[in-house]
VOGU-3710 file (C-alpha; in Angstrom, 3 decimals, decimal comma):
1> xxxxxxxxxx> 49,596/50,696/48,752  51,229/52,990/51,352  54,578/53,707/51,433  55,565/51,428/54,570  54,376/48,270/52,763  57,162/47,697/50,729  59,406/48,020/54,051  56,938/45,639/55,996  57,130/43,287/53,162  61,232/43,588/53,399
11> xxxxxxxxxx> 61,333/42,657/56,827  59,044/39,587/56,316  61,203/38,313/53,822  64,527/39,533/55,600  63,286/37,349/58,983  61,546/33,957/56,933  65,309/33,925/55,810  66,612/34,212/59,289  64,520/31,560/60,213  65,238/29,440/56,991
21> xxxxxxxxxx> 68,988/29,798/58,108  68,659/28,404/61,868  66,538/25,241/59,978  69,495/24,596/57,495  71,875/24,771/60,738  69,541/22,207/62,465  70,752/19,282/59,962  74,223/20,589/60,850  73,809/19,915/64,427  74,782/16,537/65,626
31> xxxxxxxxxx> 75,387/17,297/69,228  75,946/19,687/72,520  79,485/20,989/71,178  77,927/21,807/67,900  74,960/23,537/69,395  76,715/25,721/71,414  80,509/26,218/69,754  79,291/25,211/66,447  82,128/22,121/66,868  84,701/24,726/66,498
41> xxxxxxxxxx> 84,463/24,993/62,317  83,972/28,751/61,677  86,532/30,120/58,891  88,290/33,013/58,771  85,083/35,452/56,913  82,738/33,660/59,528  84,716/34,131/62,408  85,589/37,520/61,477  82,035/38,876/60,607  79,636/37,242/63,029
51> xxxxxxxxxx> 82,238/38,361/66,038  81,930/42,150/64,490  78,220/41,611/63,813  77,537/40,070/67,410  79,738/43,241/68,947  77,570/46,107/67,138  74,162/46,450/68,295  71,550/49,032/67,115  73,864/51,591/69,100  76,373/51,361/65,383
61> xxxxxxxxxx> 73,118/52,584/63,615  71,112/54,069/65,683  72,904/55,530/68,872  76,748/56,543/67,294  74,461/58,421/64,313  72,210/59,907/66,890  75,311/61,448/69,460  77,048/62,611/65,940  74,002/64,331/64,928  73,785/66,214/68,269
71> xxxxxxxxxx> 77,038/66,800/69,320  79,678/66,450/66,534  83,001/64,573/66,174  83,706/64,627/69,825  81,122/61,775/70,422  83,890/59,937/68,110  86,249/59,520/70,433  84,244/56,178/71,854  84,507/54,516/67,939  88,569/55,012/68,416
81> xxxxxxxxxx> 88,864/53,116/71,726  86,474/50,570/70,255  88,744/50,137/67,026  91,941/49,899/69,376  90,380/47,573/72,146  89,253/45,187/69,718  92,004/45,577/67,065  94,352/44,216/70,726  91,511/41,592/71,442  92,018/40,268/67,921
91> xxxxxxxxxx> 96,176/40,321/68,178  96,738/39,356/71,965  93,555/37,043/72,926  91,931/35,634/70,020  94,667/32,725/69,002  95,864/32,385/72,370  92,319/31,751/73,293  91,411/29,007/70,540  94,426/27,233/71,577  94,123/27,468/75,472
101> xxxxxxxxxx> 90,588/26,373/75,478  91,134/22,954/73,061  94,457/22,125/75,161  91,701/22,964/78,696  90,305/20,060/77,833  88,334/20,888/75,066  86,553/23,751/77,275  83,178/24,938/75,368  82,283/28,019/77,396  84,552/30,843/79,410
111> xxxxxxxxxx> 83,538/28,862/83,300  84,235/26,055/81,622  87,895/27,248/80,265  88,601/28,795/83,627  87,861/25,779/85,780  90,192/23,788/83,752  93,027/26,398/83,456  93,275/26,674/86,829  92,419/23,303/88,118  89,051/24,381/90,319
121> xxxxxxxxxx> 88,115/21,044/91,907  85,553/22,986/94,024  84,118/24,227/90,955  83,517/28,147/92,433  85,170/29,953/89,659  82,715/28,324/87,622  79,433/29,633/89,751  81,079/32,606/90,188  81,737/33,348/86,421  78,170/31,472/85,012
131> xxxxxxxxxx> 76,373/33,825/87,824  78,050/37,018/86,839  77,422/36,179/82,369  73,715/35,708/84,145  73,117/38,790/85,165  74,655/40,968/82,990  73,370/39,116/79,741  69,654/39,323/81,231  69,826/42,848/81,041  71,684/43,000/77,832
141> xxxxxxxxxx> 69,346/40,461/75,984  66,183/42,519/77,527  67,854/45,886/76,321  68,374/44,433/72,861  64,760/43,704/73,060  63,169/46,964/73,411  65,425/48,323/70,543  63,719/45,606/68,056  60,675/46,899/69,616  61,221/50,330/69,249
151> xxxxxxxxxx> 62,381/50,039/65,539  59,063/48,116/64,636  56,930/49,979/66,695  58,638/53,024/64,635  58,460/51,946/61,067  54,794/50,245/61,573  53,017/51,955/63,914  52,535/48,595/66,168  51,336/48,634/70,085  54,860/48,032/71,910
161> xxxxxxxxxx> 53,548/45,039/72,930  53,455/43,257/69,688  56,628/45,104/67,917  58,615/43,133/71,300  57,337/39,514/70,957  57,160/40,101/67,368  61,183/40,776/67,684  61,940/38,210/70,346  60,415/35,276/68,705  62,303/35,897/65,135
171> xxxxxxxxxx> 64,990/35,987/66,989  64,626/33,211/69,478  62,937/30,710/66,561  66,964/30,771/64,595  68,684/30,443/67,847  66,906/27,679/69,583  66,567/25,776/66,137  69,697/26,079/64,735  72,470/27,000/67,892  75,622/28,313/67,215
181> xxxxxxxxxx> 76,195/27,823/63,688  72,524/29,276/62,708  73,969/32,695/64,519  77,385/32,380/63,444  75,927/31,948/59,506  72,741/34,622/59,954  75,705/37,095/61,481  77,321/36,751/58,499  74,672/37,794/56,126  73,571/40,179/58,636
191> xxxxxxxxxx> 77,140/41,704/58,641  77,073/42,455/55,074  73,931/43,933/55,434  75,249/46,675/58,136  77,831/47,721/56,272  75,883/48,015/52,506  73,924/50,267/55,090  76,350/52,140/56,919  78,283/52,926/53,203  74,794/53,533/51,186
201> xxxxxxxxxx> 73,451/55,525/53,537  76,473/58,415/53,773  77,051/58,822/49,951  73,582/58,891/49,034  73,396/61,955/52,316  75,601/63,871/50,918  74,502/63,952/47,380  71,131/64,467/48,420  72,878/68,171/49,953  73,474/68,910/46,724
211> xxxxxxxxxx> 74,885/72,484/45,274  76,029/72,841/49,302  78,325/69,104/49,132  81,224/71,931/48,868  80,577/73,360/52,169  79,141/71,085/54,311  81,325/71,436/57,161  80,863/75,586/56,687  77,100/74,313/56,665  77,619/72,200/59,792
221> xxxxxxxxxx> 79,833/74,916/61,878  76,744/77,408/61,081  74,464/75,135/63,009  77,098/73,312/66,005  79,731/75,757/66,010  81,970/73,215/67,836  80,990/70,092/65,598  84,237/69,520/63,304  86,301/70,138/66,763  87,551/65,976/67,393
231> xxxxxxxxxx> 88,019/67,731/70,990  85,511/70,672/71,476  85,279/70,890/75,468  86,194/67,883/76,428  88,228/67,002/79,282  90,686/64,404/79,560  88,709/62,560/81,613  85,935/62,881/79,351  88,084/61,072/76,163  89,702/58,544/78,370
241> xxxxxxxxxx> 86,526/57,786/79,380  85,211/57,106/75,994  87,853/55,375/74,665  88,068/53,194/77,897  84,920/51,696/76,267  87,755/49,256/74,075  88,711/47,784/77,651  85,429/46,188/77,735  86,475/44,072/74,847  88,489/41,296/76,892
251> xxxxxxxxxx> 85,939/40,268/78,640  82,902/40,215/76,666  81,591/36,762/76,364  79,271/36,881/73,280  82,753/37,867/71,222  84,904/35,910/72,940  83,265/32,695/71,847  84,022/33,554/68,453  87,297/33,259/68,930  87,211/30,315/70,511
261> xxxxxxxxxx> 84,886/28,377/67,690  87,436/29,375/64,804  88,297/26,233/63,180  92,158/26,587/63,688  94,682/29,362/65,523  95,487/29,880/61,584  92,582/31,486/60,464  92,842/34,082/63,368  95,462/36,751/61,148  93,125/36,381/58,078
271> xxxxxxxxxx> 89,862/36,731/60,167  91,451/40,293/62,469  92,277/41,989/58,441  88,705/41,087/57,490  87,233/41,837/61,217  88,687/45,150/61,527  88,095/46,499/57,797  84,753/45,891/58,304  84,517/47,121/61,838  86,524/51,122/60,386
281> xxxxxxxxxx> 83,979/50,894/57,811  80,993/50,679/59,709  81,992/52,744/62,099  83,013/55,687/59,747  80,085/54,879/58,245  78,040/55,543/61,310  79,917/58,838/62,368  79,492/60,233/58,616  75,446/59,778/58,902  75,542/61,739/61,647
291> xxxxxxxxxx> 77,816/63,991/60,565  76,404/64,702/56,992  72,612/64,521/59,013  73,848/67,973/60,332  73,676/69,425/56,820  71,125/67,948/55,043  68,326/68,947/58,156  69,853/72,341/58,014  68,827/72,961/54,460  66,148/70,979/54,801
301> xxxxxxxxxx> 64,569/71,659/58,412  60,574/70,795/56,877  62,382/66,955/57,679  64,245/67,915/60,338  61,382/67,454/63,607  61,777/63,724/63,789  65,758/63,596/63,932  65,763/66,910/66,522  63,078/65,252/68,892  65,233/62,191/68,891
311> xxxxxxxxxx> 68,496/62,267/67,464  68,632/58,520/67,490  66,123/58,295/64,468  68,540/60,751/62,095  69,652/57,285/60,069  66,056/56,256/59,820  64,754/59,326/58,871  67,393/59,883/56,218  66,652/56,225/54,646  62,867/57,026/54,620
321> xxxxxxxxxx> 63,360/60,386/52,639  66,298/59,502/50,842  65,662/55,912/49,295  63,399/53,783/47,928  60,923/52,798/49,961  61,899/49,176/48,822  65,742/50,010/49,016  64,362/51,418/52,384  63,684/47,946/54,051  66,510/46,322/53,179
331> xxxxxxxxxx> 68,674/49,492/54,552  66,283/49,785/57,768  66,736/45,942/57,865  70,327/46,451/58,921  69,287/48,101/62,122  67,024/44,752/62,935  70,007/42,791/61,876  72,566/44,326/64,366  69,950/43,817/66,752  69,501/40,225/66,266
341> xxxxxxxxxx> 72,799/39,480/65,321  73,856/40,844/69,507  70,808/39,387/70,787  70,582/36,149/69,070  75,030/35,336/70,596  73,641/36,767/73,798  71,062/34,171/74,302  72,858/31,288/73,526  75,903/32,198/75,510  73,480/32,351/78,330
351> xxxxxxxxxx> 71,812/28,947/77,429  75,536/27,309/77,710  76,764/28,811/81,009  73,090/27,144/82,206  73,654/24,346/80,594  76,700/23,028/80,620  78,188/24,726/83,670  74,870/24,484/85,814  72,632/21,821/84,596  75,372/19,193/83,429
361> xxxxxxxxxx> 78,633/20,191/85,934  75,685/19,694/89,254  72,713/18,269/88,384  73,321/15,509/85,521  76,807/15,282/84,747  76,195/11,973/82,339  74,062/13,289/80,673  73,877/12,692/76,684  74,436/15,047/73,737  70,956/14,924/72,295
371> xxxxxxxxxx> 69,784/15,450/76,095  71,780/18,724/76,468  70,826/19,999/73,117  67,499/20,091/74,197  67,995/21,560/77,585  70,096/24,297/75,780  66,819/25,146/73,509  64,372/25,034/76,744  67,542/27,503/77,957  67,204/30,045/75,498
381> xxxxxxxxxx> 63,341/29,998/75,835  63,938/30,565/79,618  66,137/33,362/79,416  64,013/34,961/76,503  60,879/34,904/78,809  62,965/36,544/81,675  64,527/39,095/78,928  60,803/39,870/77,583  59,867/40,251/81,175  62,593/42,589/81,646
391> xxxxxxxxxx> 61,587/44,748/78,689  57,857/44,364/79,059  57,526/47,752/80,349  59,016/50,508/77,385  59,868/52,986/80,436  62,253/50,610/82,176  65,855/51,725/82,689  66,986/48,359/81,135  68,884/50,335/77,726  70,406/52,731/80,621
401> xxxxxxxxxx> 72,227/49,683/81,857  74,121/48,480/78,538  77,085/50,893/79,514  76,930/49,315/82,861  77,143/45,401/81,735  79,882/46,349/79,159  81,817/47,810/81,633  81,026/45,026/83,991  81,888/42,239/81,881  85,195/43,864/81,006
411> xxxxxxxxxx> 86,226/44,436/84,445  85,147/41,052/85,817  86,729/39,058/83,040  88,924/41,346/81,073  91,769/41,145/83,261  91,452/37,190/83,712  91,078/36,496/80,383  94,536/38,284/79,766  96,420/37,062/82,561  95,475/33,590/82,016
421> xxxxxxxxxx> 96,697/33,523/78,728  99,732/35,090/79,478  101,170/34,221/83,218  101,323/30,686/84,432  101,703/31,744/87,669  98,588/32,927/88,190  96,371/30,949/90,523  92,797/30,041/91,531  91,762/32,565/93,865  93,547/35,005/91,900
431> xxxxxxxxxx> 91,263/34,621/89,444  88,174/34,598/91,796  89,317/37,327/93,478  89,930/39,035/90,110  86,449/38,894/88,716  84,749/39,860/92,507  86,605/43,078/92,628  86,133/44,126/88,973  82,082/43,501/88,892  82,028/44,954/92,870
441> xxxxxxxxxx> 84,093/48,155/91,724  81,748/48,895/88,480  78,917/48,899/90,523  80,192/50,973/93,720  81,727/52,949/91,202  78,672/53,443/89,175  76,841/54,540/92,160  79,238/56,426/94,445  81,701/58,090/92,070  79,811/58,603/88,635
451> xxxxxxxxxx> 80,030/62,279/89,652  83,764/61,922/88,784  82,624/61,691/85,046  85,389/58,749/85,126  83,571/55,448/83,137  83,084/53,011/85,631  85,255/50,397/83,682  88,609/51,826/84,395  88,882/51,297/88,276  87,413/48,378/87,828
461> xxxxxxxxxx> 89,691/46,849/84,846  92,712/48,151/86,488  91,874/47,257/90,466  90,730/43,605/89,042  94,323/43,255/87,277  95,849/44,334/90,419  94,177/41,560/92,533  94,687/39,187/90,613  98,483/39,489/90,635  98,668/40,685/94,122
471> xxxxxxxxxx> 96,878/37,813/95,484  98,293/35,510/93,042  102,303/36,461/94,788  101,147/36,165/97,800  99,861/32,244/97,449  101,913/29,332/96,181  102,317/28,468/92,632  99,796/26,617/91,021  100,386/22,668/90,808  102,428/21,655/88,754
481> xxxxxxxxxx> 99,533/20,356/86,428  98,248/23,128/85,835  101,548/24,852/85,090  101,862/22,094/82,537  98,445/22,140/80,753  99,397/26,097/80,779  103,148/25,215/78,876  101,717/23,116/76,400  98,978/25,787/75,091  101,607/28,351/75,010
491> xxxxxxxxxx> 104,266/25,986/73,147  101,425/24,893/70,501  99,831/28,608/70,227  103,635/30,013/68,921  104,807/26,602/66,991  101,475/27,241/64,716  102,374/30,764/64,715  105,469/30,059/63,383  103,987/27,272/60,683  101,532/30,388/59,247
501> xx> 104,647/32,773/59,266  107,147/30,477/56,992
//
């Protein structure tokens, strides 16, 4: 038997359970609100988990390790913004945001909050925004597509080909079966998995170094003189620029909607302590692999080829030569789960802004809840095809353009999402305003200033936040509806704030 069975067999079993998940969920799914918002029942573990495990990608395992491994701490600087962005998403938007969208009446996607919030009888806000998740989650479900590809085609030795619809249909077979509560309950598994990996995989690195444990960063400043320096060369620029990456945050759908499905504003405080425990460990986690990679390929450079050609592969290399090569597929798993666990929220997010603010807000608005169940499964088939479309060629610059959705996502809806949660006075075309400047700036900014070295997210986050407000003065107040619908989140967000306090 060769030594990548045991891992192939791993994986089978790791994705039949997947699969076995998103069948269970089925029975659980009754109708459209369940499907896509898993009828807003996730407690505080669930929440907590499947929002961290639908954040980090196979950039936590594969990407963070790999910019460690070549360029020391100072690639840490993006983990910090990410722990501070979403530790604020957790305190300032998440209960706000469970609350605001029940009182919206009962709103199941982000269009679908915002046309209610700010009473859009015209319905643009909700084009606008469905258009813009469109886009952007295309080229983020395609990108997450040629990483599942790339790790089988890796480990296996399979044609690219197959390793991508080998990926895409695991994935897609949970989420069109099962919905929301098939992701929200395989994210949680898949959670645990990632960080068993990301803790494993660093203790076992550094014992494997051996008599040298003692002077591994001595080691490691022999080989990147400038590796233990948090701030080697960088410019200020440079580390706002990283840690700008916790802007993006606000306005990321595919997290957002975990917030939103938490069965009560209560289990927010619980689910932030479990959220970002796990999210510092994984993350440390991540940074030490990389770190500790440093040393053990500098005693041992007869391994080391692999991990210098591509310093992305330094976590899978170490697994291969440090574990098990059972142990090894259910650590190498973890990358496939942090891939399906962004992937599989990505897909249905898209399926729902199709669905119910397309299909069922223009085309059959009486339409029944077994009836949009099944148009949100056909949905998630149609953006899969488009996705595997996307990624069909391995060359494409489709993984390039992660930095640039993130960034456009938070821009475009960072600054609303805040606002709306927080000022009553802001209105309408504040808001559409608001989410035309912030894409428009990331991507004029992307290609005009990127010489600047300043990530593209920051004019755009901070130019959105100043339309909004800007045009917001110079209009009338909303109606006095809408003020009111606004009032009565607020009051009931802070009176069950003040029930969980006493």
């Amino acid at each position: 038997m060769s030594q990548l069975n045991p891992t192939l067999i791993t994986f089978i079993f790791y994705i039949i359970a997947m699969v076995g998940i998103g069948l269970y969920a089925y029975k659980a799914t009754t109708d459209f609100s369940d499907y896509i918002l898993g009828g807003r029942s996730l407690g505080s573990v669930v929440t907590a988990l499947s929002a961290g495990a639908s954040d980090m990608s196979g950039w936590l395992l594969m990407g963070l390790p790999g910019a460690i491994y070549l360029s020391g701490l100072s690639e840490a600087w993006i983990a910090i913004g990410l722990i501070i962005g979403a530790w604020l998403n957790w305190l300032l938007v998440a209960g706000r945001l469970r609350v605001h969208t029940e009182v919206q009446n009962n709103a199941l996607t982000l269009p679908d909050y915002f046309t209610s919030r700010f009473g859009d009888r015209k319905r643009v806000l909700r084009i606008i925004s469905a258009v813009v998740i469109l886009i952007f989650f295309a080229i983020y479900c395609a990108s997450g597509m040629v990483a599942g590809a790339r790790l089988f085609e890796s480990l296996f030795g399979w044609n690219y080909t197959t390793a991508l619809w080998i990926g895409a249909i695991a994935t897609i077979s949970y989420v069109c079966i099962g919905g929301f509560l098939a992701i929200s309950w395989t994210d949680t598994f898949q959670a645990g998995l990632m960080i068993f990996a990301l803790l494993l995989a660093p203790i076992m690195t550094y014992i494997a170094i051996g008599e040298n444990a003692q002077q591994v960063t001595t080691v490691i400043e022999s080989v990147r003189p400038l590796a233990n320096n948090l701030f080697s060369d960088l410019s200020i620029v440079a580390i706002l620029s990283s840690m700008a990456w916790g802007l993006g945050y606000f306005g990321q759908p595919h997290i957002l909607v975990r917030f939103m499905a938490a069965d009560s504003v209560k289990s927010i405080p619980a689910a932030r302590r479990i959220g970002m425990t796990w999210m510092i460990l994984c993350l440390a986690g991540a940074v030490a692999v990389g770190y500790l990679g440093i040393a053990y390929f500098n005693i041992h450079p007869e391994h080391a080829a692999i991990a210098t050609a591509n310093p992305e592969t330094v976590f899978m290399e170490l697994t291969k030569i440090l574990f098990n090569p059972w142990i090894t597929g259910v650590v190498l798993a973890a990358i496939l789960a942090a891939v399906m666990s962004t992937l599989s929220c990505q897909l249905l997010v898209c399926s729902s802004a199709l669905t119910e603010d397309l299909y069922k807000s223009f085309l059959r608005k009486n339409a029944s809840q077994k009836e949009l169940v099944w148009v949100g499964r056909f949905m998630v088939l149609a953006i899969a095809v488009l996705a595997i479309g996307l990624a069909s060629n391995p060359d494409s610059k489709v993984l390039g353009l992660v930095a640039y959705a993130w960034a456009g996502f938070g821009a475009a809806f960072g600054p609303l999402i805040i606002l709306s949660l927080f000022w009553k006075r802001m209105t309408l075309n504040g808001a559409i305003v608001g989410i035309i400047v912030g894409a428009v700036t990331v991507i004029l900014w992307k290609n005009t200033m990127a010489s600047t070295g300043l990530y593209e997210i920051i004019p755009g986050f901070i130019f959105s936040f100043i339309s909004i407000i800007v045009v917001s003065l110079l209009e009338k107040a909303p109606s006095p509806e809408v003020i009111q619908r606004f009032e009565q989140a607020d009051e009931l967000y802070k009176k069950e704030m003040a029930e969980l306090k006493k």
